[in-house]
N, C-alpha and C positions, 0 to 999 in steps of 0.2 A: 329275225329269222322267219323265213315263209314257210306255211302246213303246206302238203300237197294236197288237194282236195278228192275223194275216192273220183272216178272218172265217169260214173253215174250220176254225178251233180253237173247238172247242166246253167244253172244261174239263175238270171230272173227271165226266165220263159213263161210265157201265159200259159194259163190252165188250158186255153184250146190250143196251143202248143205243143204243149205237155202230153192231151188228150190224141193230138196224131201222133204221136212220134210212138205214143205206146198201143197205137192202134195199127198203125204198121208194124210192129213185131209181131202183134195179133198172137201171142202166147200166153197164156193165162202164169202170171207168178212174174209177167215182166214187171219190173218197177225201175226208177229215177227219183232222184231225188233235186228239186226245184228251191227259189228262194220264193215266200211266200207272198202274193200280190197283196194280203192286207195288214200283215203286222211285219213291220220294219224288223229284220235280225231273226222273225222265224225263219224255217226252211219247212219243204213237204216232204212228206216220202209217199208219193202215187204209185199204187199196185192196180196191174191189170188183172182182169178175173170176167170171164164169161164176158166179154164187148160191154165192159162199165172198170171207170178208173174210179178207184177208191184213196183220197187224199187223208194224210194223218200228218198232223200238224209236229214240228221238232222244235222244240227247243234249245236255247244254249245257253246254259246256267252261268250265274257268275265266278262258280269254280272251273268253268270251261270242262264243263260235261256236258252228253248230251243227252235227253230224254222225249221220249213219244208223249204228247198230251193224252193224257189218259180222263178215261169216264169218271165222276165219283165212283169212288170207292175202289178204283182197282190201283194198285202194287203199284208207283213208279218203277220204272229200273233205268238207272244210271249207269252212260257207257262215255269213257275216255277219248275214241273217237268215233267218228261216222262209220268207218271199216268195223270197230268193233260191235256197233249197232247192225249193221246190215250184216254180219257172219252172227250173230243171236237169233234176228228174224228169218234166217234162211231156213232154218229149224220150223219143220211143222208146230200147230196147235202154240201159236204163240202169241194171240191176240190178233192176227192181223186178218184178214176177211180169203187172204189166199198169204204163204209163205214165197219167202221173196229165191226168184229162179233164174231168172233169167234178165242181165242187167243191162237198161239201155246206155250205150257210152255215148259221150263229144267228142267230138273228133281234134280239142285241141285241150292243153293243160289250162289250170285253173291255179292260182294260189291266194292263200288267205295272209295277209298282211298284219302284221299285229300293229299297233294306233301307236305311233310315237307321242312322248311328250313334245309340248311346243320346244322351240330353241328359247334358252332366255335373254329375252331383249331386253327385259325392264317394262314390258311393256303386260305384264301378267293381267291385272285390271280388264286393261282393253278386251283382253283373249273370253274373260268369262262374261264381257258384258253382251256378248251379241245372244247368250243364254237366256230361254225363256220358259214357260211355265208350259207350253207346247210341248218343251223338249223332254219332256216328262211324261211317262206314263202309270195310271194309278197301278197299286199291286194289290191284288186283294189279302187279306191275312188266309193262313193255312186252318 
C-alpha cells in the first residue's frame, strides 16, 4: 500500500532549487519540504522568512514517525505523519525561525512505497551478500 505524500514535498530538489521556488512566493512562513542532499532517508522542512530559507533537518524513525532534529537539549516531538507535522508548526512560537503559512506545492502526485521482501528463490544468501559495511551508518547512543 502507497502513503500519499503531503503535496509540499517536492523530492530530491537542490537546496538552490528549493531556494527559488520559495523565493518566488517571496512570502515570509512559505515552506516545502525536500529530500535531503546529504543524509540518505532525511527529508527538510525549508521556511522562508525575511529573503533567507531556513532548512530543519526531519527524520523518519524506525517506528515510522516523524520528528524535527532538534538542538541539545530541547523536547523531541513525535508526529504520525508529515501532514500531522506541518498542522503543529503552523502554530506560531513553535521552534521554528517563522511558523509555517503558506505551502509551496508540485504540481504532480508523489508516493511512498513500502520495501517489499525479496520473492523466494532459494537464493536468500546471494541477496544479503552484495551487503556491505558502507551500508551502514554509525548511531550515536542517547
Amino acid at each position: 500500500m502507497a502513503t500519499a505524500l503531503p503535496l509540499c514535498y517536492h523530492g530530491a530538489i537542490s537546496k538552490k532549487e528549493c531556494e527559488d521556488l520559495l523565493g518566488k512566493k517571496n512570502k515570509d512562513g512559505a515552506y516545502l519540504i525536500r529530500a535531503s542532499e546529504t543524509i540518505q532517508g532525511a527529508l527538510c522542512l525549508c521556511v522562508y522568512k525575511k529573503k533567507v530559507v531556513y532548512t530543519y533537518r526531519l527524520l523518519h524513525t524506525c517506528t515510522g514517525q516523524y520528528t524535527l532534529l532538534a538542538a541539545g537539549g530541547v523536547q523531541e516531538i513525535f508526529f504520525k505523519t508529515l501532514d500531522d507535522m506541518i498542522h503543529h508548526y503552523k502554530r506560531k512560537n513553535q521552534g521554528l525561525a517563522m511558523h509555517l503559512r503558506h505551502s509551496v506545492k508540485r504540481k504532480t502526485a508523489m508516493l511512498i512505497r513500502p520495501l517489499r521482501p525479496p520473492e523466494d528463490s532459494g537464493e536468500e544468501e546471494s541477496a544479503h551478500a552484495s551487503v556491505s559495511d558502507a551500508d551502514y551508518v554509525e548511531v550515536l547512543p542517547e
